[in-house]
N, C-alpha and C positions, 0 to 999 in steps of 0.2 A: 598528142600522138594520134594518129592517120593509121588505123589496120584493120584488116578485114580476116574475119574467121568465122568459126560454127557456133561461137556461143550469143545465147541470145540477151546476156545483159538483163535477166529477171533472177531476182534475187528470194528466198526466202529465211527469215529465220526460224527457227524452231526450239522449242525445249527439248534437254537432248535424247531425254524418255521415250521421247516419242520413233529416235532411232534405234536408242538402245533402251529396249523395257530390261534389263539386267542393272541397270540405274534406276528404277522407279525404287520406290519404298515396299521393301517385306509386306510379301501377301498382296500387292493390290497388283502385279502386271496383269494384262490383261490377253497379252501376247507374247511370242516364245520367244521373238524377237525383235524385229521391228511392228510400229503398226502400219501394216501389210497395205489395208485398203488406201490408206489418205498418202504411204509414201509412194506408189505407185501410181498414185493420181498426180501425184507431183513432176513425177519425173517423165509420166508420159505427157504433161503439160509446159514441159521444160525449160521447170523451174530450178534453179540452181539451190542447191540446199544447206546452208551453215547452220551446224547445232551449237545453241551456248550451253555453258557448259549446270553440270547440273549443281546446283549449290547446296539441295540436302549433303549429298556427300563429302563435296569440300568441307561445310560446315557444320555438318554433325556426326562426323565420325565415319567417313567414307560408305561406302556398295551396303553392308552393313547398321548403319546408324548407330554405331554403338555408343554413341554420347547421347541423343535421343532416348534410347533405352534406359541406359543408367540409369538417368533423369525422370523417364517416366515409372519407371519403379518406384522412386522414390514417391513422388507425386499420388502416385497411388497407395503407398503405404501410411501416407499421413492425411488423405483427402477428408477422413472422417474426424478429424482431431482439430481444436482449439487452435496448434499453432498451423493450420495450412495457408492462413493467409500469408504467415513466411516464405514458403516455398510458393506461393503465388507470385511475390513481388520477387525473388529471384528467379523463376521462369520468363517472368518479364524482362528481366534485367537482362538473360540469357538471349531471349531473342531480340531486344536494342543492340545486341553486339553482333546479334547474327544479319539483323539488318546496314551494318556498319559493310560489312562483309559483303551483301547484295548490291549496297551504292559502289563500291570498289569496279565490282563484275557491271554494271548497268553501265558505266560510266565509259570502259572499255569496247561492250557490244556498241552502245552509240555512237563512238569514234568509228568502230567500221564500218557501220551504217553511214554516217556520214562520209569516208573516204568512197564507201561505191556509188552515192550520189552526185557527190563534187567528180568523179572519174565518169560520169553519163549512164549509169547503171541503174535501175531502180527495182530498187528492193520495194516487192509489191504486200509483203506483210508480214508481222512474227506473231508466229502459231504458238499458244502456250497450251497447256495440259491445265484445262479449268474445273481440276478439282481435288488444285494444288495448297497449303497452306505460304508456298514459296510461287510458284507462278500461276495461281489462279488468275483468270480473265474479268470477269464476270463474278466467277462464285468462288468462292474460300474456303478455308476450317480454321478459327481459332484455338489454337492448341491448348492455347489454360481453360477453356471453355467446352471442349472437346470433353471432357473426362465427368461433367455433369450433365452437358447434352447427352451421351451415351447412356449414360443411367437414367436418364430421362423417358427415353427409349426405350427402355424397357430392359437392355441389355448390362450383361456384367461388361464393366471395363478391364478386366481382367484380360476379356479378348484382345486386347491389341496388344497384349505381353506378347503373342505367338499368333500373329495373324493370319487365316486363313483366307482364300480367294471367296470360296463361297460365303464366307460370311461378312465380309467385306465388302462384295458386290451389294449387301442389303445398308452393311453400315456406314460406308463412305459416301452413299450422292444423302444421307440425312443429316449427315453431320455437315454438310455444305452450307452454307448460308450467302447473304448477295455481298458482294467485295470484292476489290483485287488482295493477292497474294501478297507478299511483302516483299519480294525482288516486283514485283508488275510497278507498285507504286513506284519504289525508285527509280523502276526505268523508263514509267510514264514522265515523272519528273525530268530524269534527262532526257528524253527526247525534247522535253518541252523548251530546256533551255539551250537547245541546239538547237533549236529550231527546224528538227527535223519531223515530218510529216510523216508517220509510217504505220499502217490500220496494225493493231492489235487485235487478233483472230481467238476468240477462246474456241476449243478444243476438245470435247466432253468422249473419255475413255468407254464409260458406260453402257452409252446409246447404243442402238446401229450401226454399226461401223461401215456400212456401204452409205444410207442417209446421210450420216457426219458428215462424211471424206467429200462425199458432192456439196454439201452446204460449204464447207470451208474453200473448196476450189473456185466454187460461185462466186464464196465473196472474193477471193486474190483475185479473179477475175475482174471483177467490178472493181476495183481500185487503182488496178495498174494502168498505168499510160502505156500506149501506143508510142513504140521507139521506131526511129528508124532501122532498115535493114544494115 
């Protein structure tokens, strides 16, 4: 198909946090609603914007986490006891199933990537939230290792019962460590066997937020090809 319009056929994807902080995880947004500086660099760069969709919520208990909660109560009620290495190998078992869940959605986002490719469109990269245990870039948090890194720390784990901003700004980028997320892997894997080419941007909520939003447009810049008019 032969047509001519306004849009410029640059594509990004995003985690969908990053539109809507009302989807992040209790206690850590960082903004009232979107993030302001990186989406408005986007859009005065215009870049066209698909959010995938957020997988805490589908998969642990919606806006909320209430299944996350539950679970980490638990977790923490037995962390000092003989049988936690029980509730260890079921934490695991829990996220195998929540990773089942991530290949489903990765699997899907790739497909559309791939249709805006094959259509002449180029998606010039997907931006994740890198200091995700689901879409980390670069850096992660292991959840069953989270609850003695914190106490490591110096800190009660008790705080993530009722997490606070402030205190979370100090204990979420230590609880970081280097890795992808566990939706990133699966969807490094598909892309790999789609053979689709598309920069993975990690993201860092924490930082600067004027510094970040330039770093990250930098790099979409540097990746994307030059299309015709």
């Amino acid at each position: 198909m032969d047509f001519t319009d306004e849009r410029k056929r640059r594509i990004v994807f995003v985690s969908q946090c990053i539109l809507n902080q009302n989807v992040r995880f209790p206690g850590i947004a960082v903004c009232a609603g979107v993030c302001t500086e990186l989406v408005d660099r986007l859009v005065k760069n215009d870049f066209g914007i698909e959010a995938m969709p957020c997988l805490e919520r589908l998969g642990w208990g919606g806006v909320s986490r209430k299944t996350y909660f539950r679970y980490q109560s638990i977790f923490l009620a037995w962390k000092d006891t003989p049988l936690f290495f029980i509730f260890t190998f079921l934490g695991r078992l829990w996220l195998f199933r929540y990773s089942l869940l991530c290949k489903r959605e990765a699997e899907k986002i790739v497909a559309h990537i791939r249709d805006y490719i094959d259509s002449g469109y180029s998606v010039s990269g997907i931006i994740l939230m890198n200091d995700s245990p689901t879409d980390g870039a670069t850096k992660t948090i292991d959840l069953i290792r989270a609850v003695e890194r914190i106490t490591s720390l110096g800190y009660d784990p008790a705080v993530m019962k009722n997490p606070k901003l402030d205190v979370m700004r100090k204990v979420i980028p230590l609880l970081c460590e280097k890795g992808e997320g566990i939706f990133t892997r699966r969807l490094i894997r598909e892309l790999s066997k789609r053979n689709v080419d598309s920069a993975i941007i990690d993201y860092d909520p924490w930082t600067d937020q004027d510094a970040e939003s330039k770093r990250v447009i930098g790099e979409l810049e540097n990746t994307s090809p030059v299309l015709p008019e």
